[in-house]
Structures are given as structure tokens and as C-alpha cells.
LOVEXDO-248201 format. One record per atom (N, C-alpha, C): residue number from 1; x, z, y. Coordinates in nm, 3 decimals. Layout:
BEGIN
<pt><k>NUM</k><x>X</x><z>Z</z><y>Y</y></pt>
...
//
This chain:
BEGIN
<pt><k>1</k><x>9.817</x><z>10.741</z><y>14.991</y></pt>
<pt><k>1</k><x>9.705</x><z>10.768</z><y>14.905</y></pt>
<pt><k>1</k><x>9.600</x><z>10.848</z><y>14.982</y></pt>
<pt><k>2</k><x>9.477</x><z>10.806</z><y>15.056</y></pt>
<pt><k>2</k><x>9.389</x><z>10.874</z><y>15.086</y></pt>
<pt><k>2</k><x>9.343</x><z>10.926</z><y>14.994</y></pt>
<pt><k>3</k><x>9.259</x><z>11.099</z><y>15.072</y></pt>
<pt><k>3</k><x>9.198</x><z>11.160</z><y>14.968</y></pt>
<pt><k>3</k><x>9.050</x><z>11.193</z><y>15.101</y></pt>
<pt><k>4</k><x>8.956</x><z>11.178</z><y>15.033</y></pt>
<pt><k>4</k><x>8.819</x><z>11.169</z><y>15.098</y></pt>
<pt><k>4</k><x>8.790</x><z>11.294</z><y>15.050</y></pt>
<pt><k>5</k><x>8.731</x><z>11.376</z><y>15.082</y></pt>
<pt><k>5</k><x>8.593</x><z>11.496</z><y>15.060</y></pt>
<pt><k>5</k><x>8.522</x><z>11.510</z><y>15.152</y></pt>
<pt><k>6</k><x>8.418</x><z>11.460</z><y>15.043</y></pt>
<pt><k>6</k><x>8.265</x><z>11.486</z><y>15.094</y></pt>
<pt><k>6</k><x>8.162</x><z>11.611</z><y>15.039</y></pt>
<pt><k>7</k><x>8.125</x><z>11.669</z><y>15.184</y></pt>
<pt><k>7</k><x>8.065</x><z>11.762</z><y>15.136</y></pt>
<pt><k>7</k><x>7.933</x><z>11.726</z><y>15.182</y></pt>
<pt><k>8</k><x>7.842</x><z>11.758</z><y>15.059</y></pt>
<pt><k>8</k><x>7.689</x><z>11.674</z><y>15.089</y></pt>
<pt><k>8</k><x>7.594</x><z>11.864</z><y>15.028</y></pt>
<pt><k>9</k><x>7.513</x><z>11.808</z><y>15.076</y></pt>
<pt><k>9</k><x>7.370</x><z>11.928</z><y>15.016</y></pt>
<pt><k>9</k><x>7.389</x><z>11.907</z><y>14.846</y></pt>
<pt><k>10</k><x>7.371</x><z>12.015</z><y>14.812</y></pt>
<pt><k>10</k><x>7.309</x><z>12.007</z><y>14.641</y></pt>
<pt><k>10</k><x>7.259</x><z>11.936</z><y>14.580</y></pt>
<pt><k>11</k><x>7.225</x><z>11.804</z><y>14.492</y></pt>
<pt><k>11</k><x>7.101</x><z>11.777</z><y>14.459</y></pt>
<pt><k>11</k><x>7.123</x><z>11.603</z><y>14.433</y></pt>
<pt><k>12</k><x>7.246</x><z>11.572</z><y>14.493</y></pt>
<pt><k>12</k><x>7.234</x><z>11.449</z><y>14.475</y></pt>
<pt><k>12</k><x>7.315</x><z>11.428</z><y>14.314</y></pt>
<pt><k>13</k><x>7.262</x><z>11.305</z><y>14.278</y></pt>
<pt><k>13</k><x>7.265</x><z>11.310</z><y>14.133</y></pt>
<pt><k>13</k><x>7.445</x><z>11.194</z><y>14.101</y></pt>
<pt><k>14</k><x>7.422</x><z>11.218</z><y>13.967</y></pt>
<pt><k>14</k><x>7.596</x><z>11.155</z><y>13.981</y></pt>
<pt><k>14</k><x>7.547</x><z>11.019</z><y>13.997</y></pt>
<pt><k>15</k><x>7.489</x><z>10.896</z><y>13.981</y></pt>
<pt><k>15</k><x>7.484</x><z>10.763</z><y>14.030</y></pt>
<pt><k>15</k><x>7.450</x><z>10.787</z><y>14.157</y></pt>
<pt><k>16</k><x>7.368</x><z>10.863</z><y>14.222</y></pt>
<pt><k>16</k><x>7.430</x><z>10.812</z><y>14.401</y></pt>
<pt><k>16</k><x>7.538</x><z>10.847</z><y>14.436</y></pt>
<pt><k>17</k><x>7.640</x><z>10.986</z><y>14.330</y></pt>
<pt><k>17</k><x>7.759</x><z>10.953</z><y>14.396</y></pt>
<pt><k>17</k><x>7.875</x><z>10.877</z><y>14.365</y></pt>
<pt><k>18</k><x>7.840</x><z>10.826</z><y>14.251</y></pt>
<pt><k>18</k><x>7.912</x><z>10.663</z><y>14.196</y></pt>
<pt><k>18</k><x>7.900</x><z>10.581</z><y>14.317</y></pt>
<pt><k>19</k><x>7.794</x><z>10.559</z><y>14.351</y></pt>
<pt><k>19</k><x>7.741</x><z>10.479</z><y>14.497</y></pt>
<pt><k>19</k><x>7.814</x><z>10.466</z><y>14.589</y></pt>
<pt><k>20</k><x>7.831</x><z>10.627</z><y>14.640</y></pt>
<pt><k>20</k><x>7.907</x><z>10.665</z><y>14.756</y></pt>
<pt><k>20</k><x>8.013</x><z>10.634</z><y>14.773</y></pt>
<pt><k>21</k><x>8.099</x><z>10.674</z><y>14.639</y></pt>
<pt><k>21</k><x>8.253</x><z>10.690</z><y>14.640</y></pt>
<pt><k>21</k><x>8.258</x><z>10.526</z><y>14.674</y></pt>
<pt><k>22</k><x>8.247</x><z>10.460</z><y>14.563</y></pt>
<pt><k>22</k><x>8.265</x><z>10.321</z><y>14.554</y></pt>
<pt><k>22</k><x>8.239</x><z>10.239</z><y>14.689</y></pt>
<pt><k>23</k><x>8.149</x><z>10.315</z><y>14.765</y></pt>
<pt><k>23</k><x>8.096</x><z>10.220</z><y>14.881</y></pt>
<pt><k>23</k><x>8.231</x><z>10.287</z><y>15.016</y></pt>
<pt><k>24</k><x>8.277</x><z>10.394</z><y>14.977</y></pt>
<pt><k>24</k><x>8.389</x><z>10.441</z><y>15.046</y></pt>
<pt><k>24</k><x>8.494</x><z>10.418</z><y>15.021</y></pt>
<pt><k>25</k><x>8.542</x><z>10.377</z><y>14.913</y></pt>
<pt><k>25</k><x>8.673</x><z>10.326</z><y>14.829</y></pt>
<pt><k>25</k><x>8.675</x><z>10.178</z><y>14.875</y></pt>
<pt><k>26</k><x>8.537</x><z>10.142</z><y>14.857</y></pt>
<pt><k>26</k><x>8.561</x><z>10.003</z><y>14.963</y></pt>
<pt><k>26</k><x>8.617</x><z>9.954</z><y>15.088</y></pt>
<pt><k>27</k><x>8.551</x><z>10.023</z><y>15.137</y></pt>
<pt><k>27</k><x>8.589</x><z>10.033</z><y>15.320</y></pt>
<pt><k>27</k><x>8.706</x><z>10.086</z><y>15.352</y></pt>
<pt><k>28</k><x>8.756</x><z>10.155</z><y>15.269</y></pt>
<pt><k>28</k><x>8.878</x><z>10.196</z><y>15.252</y></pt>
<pt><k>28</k><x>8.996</x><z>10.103</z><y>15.262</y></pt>
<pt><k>29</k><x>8.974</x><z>10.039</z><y>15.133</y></pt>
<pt><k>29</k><x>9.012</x><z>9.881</z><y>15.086</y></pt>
<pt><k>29</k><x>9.062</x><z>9.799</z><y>15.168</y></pt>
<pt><k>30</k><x>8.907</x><z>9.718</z><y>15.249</y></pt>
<pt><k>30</k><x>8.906</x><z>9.639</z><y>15.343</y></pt>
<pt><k>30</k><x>8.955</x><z>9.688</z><y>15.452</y></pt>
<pt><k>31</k><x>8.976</x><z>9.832</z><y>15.502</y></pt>
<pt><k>31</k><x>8.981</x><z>9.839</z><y>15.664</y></pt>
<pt><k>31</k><x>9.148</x><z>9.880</z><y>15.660</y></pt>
<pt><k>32</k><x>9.191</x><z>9.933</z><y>15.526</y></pt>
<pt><k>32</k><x>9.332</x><z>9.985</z><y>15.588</y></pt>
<pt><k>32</k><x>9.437</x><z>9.899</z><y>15.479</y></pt>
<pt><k>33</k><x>9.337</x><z>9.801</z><y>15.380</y></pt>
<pt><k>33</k><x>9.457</x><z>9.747</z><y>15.321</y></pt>
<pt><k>33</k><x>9.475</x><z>9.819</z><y>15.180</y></pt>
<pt><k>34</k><x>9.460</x><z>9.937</z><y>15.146</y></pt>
<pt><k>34</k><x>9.471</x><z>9.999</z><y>15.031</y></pt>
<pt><k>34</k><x>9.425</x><z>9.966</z><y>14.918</y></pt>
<pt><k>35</k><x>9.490</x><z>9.971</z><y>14.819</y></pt>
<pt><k>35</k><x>9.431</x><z>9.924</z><y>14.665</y></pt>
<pt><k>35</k><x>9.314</x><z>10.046</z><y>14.604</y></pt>
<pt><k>36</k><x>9.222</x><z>10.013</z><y>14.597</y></pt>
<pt><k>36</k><x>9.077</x><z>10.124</z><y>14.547</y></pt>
<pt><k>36</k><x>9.195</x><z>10.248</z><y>14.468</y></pt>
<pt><k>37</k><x>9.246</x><z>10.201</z><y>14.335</y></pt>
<pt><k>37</k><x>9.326</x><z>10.274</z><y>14.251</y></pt>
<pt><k>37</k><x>9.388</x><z>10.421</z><y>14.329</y></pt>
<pt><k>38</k><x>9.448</x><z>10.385</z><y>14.477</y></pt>
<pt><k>38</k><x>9.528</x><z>10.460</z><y>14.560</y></pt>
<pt><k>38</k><x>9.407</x><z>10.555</z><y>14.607</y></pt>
<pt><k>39</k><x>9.265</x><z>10.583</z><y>14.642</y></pt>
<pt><k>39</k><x>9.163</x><z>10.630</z><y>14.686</y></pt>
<pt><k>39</k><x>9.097</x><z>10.748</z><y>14.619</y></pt>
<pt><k>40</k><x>9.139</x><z>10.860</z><y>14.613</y></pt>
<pt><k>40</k><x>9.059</x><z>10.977</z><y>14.558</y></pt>
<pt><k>40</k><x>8.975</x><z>11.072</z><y>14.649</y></pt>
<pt><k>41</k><x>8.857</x><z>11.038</z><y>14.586</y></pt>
<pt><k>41</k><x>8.712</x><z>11.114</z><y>14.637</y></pt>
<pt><k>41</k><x>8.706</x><z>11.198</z><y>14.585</y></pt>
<pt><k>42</k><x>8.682</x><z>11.329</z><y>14.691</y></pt>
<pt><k>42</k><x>8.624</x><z>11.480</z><y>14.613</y></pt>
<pt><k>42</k><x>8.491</x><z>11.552</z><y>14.649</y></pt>
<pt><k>43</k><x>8.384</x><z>11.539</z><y>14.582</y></pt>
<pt><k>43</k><x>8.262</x><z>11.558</z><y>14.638</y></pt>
<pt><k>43</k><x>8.271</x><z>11.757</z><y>14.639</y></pt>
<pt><k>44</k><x>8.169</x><z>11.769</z><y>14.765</y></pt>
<pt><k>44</k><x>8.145</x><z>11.941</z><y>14.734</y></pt>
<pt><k>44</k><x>8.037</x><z>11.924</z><y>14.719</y></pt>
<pt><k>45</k><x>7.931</x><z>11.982</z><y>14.639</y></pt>
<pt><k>45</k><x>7.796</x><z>12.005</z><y>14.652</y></pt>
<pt><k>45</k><x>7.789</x><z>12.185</z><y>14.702</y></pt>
<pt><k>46</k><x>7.709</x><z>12.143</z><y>14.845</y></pt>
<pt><k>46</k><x>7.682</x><z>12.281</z><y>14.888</y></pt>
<pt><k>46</k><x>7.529</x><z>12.336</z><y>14.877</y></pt>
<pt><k>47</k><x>7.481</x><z>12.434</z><y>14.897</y></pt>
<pt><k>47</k><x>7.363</x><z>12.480</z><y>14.904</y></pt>
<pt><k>47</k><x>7.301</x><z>12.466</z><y>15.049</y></pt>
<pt><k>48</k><x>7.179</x><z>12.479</z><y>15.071</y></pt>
<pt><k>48</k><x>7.171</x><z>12.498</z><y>15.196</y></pt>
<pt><k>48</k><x>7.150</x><z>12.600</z><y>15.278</y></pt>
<pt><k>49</k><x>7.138</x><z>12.699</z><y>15.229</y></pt>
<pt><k>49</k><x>7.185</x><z>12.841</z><y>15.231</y></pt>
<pt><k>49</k><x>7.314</x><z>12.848</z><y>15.290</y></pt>
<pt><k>50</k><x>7.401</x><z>12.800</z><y>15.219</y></pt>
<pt><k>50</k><x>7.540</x><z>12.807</z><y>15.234</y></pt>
<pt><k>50</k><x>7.604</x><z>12.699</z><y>15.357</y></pt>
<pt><k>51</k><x>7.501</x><z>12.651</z><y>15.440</y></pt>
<pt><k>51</k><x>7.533</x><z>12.549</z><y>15.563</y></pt>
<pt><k>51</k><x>7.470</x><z>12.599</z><y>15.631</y></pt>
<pt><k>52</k><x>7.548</x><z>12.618</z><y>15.779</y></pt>
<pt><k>52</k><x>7.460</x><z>12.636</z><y>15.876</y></pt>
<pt><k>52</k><x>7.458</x><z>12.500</z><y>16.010</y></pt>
<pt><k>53</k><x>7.421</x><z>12.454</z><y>16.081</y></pt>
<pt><k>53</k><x>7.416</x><z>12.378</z><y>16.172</y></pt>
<pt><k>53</k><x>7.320</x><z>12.443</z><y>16.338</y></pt>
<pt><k>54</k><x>7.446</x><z>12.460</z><y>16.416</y></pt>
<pt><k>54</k><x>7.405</x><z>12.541</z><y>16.518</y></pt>
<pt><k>54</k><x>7.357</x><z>12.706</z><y>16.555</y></pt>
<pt><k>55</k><x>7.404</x><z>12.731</z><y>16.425</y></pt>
<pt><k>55</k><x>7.381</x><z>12.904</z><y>16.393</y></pt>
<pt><k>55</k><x>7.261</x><z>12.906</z><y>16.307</y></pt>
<pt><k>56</k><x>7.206</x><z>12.820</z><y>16.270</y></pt>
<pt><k>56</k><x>7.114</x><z>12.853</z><y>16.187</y></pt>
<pt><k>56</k><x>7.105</x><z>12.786</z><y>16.041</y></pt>
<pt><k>57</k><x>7.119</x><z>12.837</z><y>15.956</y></pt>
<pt><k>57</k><x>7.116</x><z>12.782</z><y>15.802</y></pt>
<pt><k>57</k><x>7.016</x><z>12.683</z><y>15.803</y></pt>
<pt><k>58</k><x>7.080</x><z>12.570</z><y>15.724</y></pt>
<pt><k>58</k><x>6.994</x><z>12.456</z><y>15.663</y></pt>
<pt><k>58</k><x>6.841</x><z>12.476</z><y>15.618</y></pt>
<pt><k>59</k><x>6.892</x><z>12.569</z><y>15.539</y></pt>
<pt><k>59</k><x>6.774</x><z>12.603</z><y>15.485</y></pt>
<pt><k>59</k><x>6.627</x><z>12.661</z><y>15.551</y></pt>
<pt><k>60</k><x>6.671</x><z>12.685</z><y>15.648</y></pt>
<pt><k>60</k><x>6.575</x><z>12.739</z><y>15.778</y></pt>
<pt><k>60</k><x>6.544</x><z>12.628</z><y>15.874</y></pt>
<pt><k>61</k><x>6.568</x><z>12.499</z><y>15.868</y></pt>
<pt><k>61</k><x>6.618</x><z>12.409</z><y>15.946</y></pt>
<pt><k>61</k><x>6.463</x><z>12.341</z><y>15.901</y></pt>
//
């Protein structure tokens, strides 16, 4: 049973992440054989405050 978490910025709304999962539950599917059912996605919504990339917060980015 894969378990996916995705951690994305704040802000994205729940149909793009219907989108996501589904478009990852897919590939899932097709590449390792797994039945979607077996596939649990866990989204984080972070701030960008709360990310940094290369020592410096997103949000400064």
C-alpha cells in the first residue's frame, strides 16, 4: 500500500488537489501495478514562511 505526501505551498484549492492525487494514483497504477484503492495521498499545506529553500524563506524568495 503506498502512501504519498505531498507537501505543496498554501493556497491550492481542493479540485487541484483532486487533480493531483488522481493524476498520482494513476501513475502509481500503471507504473507499479497497484490497484488506485491500495494508494493513500496525504497533502501538507505549508506557508511560505514556514519553507525555506537554500537558507532563505519562500516567502523572501
Amino acid at each position: 500500500m503506498p502512501v504519498v505526501q505531498i507537501a505543496l505551498y498554501e493556497g491550492r484549492t481542493p479540485d487541484q488537489k483532486a487533480a493531483i492525487a488522481k493524476a498520482v494514483t494513476r501513475a502509481i497504477s500503471e507504473t507499479a501495478g497497484i490497484p488506485d484503492s491500495a494508494t493513500t495521498i496525504i497533502f501538507q499545506d505549508v506557508a511560505k514562511h514556514d519553507w525555506a529553500i537554500g537558507g532563505v524563506p519562500a516567502s523572501k524568495q
